[in-house]
SEDODO-794317 format. One record per residue (C-alpha): x, y, z; residue in three letters. Coordinates in steps of 0.25 Angstrom, whole numbers, plus 5000, padded with zeros to 4 digits. Example, Ala and Ser with C-alpha at 12.3 -4.5 7.8 and 13.67 -1.06 7.14 Angstrom:
<rs>
504949825031ALA505549965029SER
</rs>
This chain:
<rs>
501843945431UNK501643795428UNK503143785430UNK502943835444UNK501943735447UNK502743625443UNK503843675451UNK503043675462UNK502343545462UNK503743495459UNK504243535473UNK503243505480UNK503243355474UNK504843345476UNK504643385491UNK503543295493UNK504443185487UNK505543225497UNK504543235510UNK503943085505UNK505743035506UNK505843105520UNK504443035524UNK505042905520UNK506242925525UNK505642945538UNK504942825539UNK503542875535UNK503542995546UNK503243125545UNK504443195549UNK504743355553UNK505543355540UNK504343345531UNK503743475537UNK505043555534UNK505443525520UNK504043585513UNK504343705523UNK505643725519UNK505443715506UNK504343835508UNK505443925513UNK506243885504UNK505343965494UNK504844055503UNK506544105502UNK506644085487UNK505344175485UNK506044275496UNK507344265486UNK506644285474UNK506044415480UNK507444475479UNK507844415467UNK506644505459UNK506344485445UNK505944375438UNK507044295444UNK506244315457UNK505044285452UNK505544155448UNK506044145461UNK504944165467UNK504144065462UNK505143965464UNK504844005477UNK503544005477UNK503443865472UNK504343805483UNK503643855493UNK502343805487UNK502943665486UNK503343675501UNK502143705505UNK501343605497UNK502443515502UNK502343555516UNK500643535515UNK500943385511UNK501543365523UNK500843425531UNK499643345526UNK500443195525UNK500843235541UNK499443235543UNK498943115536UNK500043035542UNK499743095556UNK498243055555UNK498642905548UNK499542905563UNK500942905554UNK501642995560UNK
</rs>
């Protein structure tokens, strides 16, 4: 479970790293592009859990939570944004 952990936090550091690269390479604005990265990594695992359904067996469940730990670093991704929009909105950056 440890593993899974890791994996997750993982993720979710290496897309924070890449939403931090498009936010510089913007110019320090808060683009569009930034909302959909973290929600297509969520679909990404909602697909792979939907994979893993037919898969069955162990396999599957190993599926699954790879899954299950993409779409959790997606959605922690997509909460960072969310929040650093809105505390660059209030600081008048847009």
């Amino acid at each position: 479970m440890e593993v899974l952990i890791l994996w997750t936090l993982g993720m979710w550091v290496v897309q924070l790293l890449i939403e931090w690269i498009v936010y510089r390479a913007q110019g320090r604005q808060m683009t569009w592009i930034q909302s959909i990265l973290p929600c297509l990594t969520l679909l990404g695992g909602a697909v792979v859990i939907m994979i893993s359904i037919n898969i069955g067996g162990w396999n599957g469940l190993g599926y699954a939570l790879l899954g299950a730990a993409l779409g959790t670093s997606g959605l922690l991704t997509l909460i960072t944004v969310a929040i650093t929009a809105l505390v660059l909105r209030r600081r008048g950056r847009h």
